[in-house]
Backbone as CSV, one residue per row, in Angstrom:
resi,resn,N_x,N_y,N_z,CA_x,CA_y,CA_z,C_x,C_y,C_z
1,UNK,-26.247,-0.048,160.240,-26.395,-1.441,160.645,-27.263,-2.164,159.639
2,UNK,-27.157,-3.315,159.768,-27.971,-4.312,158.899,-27.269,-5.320,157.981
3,UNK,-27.953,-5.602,157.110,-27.091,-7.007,156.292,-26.146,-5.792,154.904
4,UNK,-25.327,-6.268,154.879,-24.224,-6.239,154.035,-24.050,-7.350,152.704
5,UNK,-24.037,-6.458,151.458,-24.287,-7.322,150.455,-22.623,-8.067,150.201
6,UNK,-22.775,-9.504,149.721,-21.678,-10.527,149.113,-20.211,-9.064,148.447
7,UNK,-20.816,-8.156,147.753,-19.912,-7.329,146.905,-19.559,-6.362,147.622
8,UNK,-20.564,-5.544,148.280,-20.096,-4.561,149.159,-18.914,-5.345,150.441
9,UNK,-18.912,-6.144,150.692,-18.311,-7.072,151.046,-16.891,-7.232,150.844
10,UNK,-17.061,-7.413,149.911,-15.424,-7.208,149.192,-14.685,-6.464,149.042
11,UNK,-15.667,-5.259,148.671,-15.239,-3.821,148.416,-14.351,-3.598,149.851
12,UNK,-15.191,-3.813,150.954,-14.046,-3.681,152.147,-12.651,-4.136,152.569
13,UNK,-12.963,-5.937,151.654,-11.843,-6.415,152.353,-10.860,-5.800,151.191
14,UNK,-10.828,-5.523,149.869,-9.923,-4.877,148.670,-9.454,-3.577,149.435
15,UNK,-9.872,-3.023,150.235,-9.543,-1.338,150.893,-8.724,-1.439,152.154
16,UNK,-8.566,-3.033,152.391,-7.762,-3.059,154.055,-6.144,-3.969,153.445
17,UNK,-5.187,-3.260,154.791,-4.064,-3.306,153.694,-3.605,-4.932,154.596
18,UNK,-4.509,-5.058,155.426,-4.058,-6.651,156.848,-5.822,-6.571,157.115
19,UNK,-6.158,-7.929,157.278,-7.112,-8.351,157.820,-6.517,-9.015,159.391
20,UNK,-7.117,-8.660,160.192,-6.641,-9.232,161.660,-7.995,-10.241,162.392
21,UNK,-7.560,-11.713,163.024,-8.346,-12.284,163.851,-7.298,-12.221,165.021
22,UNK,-8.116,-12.276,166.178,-7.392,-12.338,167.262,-7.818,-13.811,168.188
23,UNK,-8.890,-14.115,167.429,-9.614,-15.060,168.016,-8.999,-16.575,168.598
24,UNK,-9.315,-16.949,169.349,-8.407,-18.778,169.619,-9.199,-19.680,169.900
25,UNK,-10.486,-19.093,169.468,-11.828,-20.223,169.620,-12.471,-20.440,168.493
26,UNK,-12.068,-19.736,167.660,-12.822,-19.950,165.998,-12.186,-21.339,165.300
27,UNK,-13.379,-22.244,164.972,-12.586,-23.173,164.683,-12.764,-23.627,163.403
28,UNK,-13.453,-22.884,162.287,-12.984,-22.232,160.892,-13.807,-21.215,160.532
29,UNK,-12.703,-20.431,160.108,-13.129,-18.591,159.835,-13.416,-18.598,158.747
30,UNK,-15.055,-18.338,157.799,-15.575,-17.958,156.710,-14.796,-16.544,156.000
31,UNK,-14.287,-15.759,157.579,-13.884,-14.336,157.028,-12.719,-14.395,156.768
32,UNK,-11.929,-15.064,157.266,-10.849,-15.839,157.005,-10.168,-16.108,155.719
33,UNK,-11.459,-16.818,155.187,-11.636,-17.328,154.241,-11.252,-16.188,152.565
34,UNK,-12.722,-15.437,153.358,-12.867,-14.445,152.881,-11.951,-13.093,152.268
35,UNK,-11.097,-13.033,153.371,-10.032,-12.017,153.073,-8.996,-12.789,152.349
36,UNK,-8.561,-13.798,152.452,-7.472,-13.772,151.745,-8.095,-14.486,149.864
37,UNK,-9.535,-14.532,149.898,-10.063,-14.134,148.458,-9.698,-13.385,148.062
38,UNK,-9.670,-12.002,148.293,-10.114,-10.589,148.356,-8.571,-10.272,148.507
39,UNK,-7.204,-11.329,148.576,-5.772,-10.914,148.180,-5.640,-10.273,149.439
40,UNK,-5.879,-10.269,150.547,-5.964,-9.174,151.959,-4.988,-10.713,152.880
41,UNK,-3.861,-10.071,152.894,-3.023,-10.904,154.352,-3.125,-10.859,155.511
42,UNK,-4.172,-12.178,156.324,-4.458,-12.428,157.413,-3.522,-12.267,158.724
43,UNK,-3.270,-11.737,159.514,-2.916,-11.565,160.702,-3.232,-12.336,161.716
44,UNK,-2.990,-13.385,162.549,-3.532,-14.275,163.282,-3.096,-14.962,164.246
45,UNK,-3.651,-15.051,165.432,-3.259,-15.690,166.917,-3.144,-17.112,166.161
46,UNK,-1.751,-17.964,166.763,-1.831,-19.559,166.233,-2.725,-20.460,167.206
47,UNK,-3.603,-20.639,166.699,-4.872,-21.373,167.043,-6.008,-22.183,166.164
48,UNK,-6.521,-22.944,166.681,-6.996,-24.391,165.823,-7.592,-23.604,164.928
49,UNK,-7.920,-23.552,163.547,-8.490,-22.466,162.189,-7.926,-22.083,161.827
50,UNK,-7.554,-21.079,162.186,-6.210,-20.149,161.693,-4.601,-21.380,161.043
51,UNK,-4.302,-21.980,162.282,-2.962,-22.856,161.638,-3.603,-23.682,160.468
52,UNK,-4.842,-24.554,160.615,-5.544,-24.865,159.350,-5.106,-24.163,158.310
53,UNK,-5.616,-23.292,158.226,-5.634,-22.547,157.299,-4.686,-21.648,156.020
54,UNK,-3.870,-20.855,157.367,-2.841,-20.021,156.844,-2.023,-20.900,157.098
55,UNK,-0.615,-20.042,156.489,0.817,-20.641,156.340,1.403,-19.562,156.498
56,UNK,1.985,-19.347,158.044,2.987,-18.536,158.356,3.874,-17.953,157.032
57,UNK,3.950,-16.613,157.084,4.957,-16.053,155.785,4.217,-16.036,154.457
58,UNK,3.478,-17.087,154.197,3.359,-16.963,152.731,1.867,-16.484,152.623
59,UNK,0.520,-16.499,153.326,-0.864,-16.133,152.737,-0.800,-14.528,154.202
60,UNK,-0.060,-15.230,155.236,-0.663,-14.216,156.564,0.848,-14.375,157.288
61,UNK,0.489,-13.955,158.576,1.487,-14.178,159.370,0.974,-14.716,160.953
62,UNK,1.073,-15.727,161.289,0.154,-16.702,162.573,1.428,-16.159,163.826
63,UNK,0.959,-15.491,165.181,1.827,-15.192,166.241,1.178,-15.861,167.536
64,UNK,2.052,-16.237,168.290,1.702,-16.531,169.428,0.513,-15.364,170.072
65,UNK,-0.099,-16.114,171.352,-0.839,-15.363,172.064,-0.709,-14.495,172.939
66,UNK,0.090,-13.442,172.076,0.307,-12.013,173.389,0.511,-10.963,172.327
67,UNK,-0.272,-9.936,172.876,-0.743,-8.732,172.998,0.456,-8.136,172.151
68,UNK,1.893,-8.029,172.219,2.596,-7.343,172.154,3.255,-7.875,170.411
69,UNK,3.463,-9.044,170.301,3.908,-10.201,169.367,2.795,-9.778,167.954
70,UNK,1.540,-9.709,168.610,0.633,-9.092,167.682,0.202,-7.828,166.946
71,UNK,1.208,-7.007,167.826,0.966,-5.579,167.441,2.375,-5.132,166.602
72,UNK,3.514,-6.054,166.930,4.737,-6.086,166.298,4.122,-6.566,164.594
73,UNK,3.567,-7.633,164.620,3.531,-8.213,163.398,2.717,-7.664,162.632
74,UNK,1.689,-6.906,162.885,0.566,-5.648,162.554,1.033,-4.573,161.602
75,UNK,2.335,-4.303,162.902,2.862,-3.003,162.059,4.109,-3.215,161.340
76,UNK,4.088,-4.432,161.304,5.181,-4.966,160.324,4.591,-5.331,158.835
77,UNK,3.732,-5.924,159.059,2.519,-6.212,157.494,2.386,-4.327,157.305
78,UNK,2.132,-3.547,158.225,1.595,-1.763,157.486,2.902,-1.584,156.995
79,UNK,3.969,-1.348,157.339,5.415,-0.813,157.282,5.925,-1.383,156.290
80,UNK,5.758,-2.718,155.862,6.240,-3.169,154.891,5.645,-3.546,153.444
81,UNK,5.631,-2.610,152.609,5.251,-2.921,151.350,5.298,-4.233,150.652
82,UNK,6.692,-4.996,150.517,7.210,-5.482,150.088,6.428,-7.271,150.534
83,UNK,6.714,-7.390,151.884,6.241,-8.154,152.315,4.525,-8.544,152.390
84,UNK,3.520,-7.172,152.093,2.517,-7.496,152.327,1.496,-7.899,150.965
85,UNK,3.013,-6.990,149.653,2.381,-7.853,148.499,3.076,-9.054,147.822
86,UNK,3.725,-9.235,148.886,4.104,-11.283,148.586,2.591,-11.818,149.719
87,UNK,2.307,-11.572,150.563,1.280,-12.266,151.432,-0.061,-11.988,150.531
88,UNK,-0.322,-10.947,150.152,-1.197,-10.884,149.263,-1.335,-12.031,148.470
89,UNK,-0.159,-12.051,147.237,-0.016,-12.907,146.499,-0.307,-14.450,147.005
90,UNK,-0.032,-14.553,148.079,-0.056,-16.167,148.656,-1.291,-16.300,148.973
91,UNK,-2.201,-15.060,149.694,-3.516,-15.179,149.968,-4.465,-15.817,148.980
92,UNK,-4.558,-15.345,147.390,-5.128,-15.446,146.669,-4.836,-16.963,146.113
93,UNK,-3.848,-17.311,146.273,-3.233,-18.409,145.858,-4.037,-19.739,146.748
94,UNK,-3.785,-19.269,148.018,-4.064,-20.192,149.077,-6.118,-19.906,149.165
95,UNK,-6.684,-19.427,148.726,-7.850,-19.246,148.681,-8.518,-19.807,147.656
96,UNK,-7.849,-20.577,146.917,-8.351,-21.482,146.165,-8.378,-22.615,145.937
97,UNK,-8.003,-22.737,147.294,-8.442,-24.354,147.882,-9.448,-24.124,148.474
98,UNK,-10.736,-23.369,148.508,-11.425,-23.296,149.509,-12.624,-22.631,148.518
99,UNK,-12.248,-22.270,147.263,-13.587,-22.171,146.093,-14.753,-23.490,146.202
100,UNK,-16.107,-23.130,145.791,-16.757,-23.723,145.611,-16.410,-24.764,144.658
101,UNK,-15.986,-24.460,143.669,-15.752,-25.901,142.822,-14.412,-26.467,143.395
102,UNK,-13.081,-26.316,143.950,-12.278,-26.725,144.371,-13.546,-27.755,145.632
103,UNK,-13.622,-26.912,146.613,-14.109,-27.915,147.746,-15.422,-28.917,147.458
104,UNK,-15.763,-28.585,146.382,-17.235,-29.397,146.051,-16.676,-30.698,145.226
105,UNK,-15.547,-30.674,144.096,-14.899,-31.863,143.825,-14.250,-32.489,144.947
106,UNK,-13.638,-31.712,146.237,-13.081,-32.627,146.841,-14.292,-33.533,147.322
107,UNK,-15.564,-32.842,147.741,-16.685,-33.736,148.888,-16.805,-34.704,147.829
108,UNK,-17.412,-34.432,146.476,-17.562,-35.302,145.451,-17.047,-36.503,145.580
109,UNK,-15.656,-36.388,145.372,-14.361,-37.737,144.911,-14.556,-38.158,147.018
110,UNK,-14.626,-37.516,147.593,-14.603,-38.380,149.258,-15.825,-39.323,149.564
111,UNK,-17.139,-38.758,148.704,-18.140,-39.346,149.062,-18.236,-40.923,147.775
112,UNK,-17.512,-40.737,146.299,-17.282,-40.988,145.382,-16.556,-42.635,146.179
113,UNK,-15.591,-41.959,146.764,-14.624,-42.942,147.677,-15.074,-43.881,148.469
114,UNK,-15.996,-42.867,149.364,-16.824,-43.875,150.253,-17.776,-45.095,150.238
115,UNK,-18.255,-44.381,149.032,-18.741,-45.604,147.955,-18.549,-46.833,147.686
116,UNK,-17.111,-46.185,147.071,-16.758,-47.475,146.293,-16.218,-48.439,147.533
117,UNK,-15.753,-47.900,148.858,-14.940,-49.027,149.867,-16.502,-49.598,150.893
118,UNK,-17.314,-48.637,150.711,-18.542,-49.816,151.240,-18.893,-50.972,150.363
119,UNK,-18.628,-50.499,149.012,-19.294,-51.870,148.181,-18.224,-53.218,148.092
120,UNK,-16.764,-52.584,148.335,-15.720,-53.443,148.532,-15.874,-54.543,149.576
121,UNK,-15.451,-55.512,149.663,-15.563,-56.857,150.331,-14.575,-56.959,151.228
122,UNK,-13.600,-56.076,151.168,-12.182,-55.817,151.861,-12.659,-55.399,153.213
123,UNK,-12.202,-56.221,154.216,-12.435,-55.748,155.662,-11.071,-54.652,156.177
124,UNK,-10.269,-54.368,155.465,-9.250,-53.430,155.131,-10.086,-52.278,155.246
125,UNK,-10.387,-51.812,154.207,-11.148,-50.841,153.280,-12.111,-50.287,154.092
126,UNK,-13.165,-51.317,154.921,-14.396,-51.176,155.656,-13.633,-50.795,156.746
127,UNK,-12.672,-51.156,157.605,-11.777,-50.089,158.653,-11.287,-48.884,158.404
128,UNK,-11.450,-48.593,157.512,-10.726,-47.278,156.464,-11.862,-46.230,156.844
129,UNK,-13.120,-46.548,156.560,-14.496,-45.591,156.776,-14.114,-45.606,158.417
130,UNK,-14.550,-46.782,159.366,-14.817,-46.675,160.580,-13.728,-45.281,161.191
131,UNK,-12.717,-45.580,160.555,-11.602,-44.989,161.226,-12.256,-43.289,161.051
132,UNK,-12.116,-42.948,160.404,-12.954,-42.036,159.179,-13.604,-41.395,160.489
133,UNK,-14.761,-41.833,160.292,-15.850,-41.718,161.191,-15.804,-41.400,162.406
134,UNK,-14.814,-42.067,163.031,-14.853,-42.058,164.430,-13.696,-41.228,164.913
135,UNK,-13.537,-40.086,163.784,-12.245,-38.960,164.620,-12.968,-37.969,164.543
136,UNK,-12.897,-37.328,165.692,-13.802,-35.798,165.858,-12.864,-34.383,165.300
137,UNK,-13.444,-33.274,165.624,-12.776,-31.942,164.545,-11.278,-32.157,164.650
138,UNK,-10.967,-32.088,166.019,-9.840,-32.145,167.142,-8.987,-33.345,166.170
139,UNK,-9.076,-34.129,165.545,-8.025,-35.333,164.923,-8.006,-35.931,165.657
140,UNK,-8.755,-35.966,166.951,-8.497,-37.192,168.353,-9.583,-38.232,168.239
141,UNK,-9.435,-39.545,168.411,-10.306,-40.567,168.079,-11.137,-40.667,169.289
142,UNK,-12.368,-40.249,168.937,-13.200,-40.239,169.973,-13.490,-41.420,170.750
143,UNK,-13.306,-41.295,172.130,-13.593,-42.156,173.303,-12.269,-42.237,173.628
144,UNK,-11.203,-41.518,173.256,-9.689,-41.925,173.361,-9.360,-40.588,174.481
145,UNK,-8.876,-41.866,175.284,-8.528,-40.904,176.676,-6.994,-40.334,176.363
């Protein structure tokens, strides 16, 4: 037990041939994240993070919520060679939208953005932020019944 270093880290997820969440309350997975760095094809209940994230077929494979659907698709990623180093391939692919310099230019150019439409005179533009602002994780505009 105890803390686990960034590398030793990796070393695990490089040694697993499917990373599996089962979770439907995670509402974005660092490990997630993590494995399909590390070229490891996510396995996953379709639920808010996970559909974010992955793309059915090509980084993981996202199944409904039952027990049985999940253990099919499990031993379909072990059984199949073929298929689990195309998901591989997509993992690594799809994990680099989510690098530090990938996601740090995006905050950059959003905050860059925000900028420039506060200094704008456009009451357009200034609805553009509000709107912005006022949608919670969910994409639902808060206070909206």
């Amino acid at each position: 037990a105890g803390t686990i270093s960034y590398e030793e880290i990796q070393h695990y997820y490089k040694m697993a041939y499917v990373f599996t969440i089962a979770s439907t309350t995670e509402t974005f997975g660092i490990v997630t994240i993590e494995a399909l760095a590390s070229g490891v094809p996510v396995l996953a209940i379709k639920a808010p993070g996970a559909v974010d994230i992955l793309t059915d077929g090509l980084d993981g494979l996202l199944v409904d919520n039952d027990v049985k659907k999940f253990a099919n698709a499990l031993e379909k990623i072990i059984r199949e060679p073929e298929l689990r180093a195309k998901l591989s391939r997509g993992a690594l692919k799809t994990s680099e939208k989510y690098s530090i310099d990938t996601v740090s230019e995006r905050m950059l150019n959003l905050y860059r953005e925000v900028i420039e439409i506060k200094k704008s005179k456009s009451k357009e533009k200034k609805n553009f932020i509000k709107d912005i602002l006022s949608i919670n994780y969910e994409g639902k505009i808060k206070n909206e019944k």
